[in-house]
C-alpha positions in Angstrom: 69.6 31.9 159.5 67.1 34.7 158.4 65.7 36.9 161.4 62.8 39.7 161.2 63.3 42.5 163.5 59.3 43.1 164.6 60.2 45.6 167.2 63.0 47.8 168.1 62.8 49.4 171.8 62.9 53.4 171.7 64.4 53.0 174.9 67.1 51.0 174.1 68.0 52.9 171.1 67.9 56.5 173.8 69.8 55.2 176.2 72.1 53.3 174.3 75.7 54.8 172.8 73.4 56.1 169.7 73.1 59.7 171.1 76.4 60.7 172.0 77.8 59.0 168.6 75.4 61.7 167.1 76.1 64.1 169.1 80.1 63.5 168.5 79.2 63.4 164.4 77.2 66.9 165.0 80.1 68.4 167.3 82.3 67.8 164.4 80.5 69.1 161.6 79.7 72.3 163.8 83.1 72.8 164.1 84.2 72.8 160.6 82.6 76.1 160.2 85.5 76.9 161.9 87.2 77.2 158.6 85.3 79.4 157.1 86.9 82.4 155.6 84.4 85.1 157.3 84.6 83.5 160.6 85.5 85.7 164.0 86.8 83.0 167.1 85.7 84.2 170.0 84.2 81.9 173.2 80.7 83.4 171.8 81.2 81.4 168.6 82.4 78.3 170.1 79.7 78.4 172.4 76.9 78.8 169.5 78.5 75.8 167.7 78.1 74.0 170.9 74.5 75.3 171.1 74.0 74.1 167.3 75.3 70.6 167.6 73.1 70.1 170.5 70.0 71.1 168.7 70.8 69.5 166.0 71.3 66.1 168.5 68.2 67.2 169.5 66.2 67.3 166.2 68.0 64.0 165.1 67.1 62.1 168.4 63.1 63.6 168.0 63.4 62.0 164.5 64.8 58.7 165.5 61.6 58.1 168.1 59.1 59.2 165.3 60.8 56.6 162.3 60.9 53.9 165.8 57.4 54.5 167.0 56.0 54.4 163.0 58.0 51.5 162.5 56.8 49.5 165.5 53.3 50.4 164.4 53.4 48.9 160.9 55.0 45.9 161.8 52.3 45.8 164.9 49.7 45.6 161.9 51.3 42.8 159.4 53.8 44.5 157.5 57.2 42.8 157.3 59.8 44.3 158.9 63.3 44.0 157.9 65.2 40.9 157.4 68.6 40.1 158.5 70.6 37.2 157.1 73.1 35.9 160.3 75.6 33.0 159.9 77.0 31.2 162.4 80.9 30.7 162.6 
């Protein structure tokens, strides 16, 4: 069975797991900086990797609603949208 996804909620995608799994995947690439050679620990630090993987959350989120609210508007006009194949067990 082939389905056409015509509309994806921005809701549903901001207030679903989605941002903290990005959040968790930005946490953990803030924190391998922690490895780097030049690096001084102190709660400062930690706290500005915090601060980065929030604004990168941020920035990632802002840029999910912008590809969703394009998206929505060309398949609003005509455009196919994407096609999923789904079988049934």
């Amino acid at each position: 069975m082939k389905v056409e996804i015509k509309k994806i909620g921005i809701s549903t995608v901001l207030f679903s797991v989605f941002p903290l799994a990005v959040f968790v995947v930005m946490l953990v690439a803030a924190f391998m900086e922690v490895f780097n050679p030049d690096a001084v620990i102190n709660m400062a630090y930690i706290m500005g990797l915090v601060m980065r993987a929030i604004q990168s959350t941020l920035l990632f989120l802002v840029s999910s609603v912008f590809f969703l609210l394009v998206y929505n508007l060309l398949c609003a006009i005509g455009i196919r949208g994407v096609r999923v194949e789904l079988e049934d067990k």
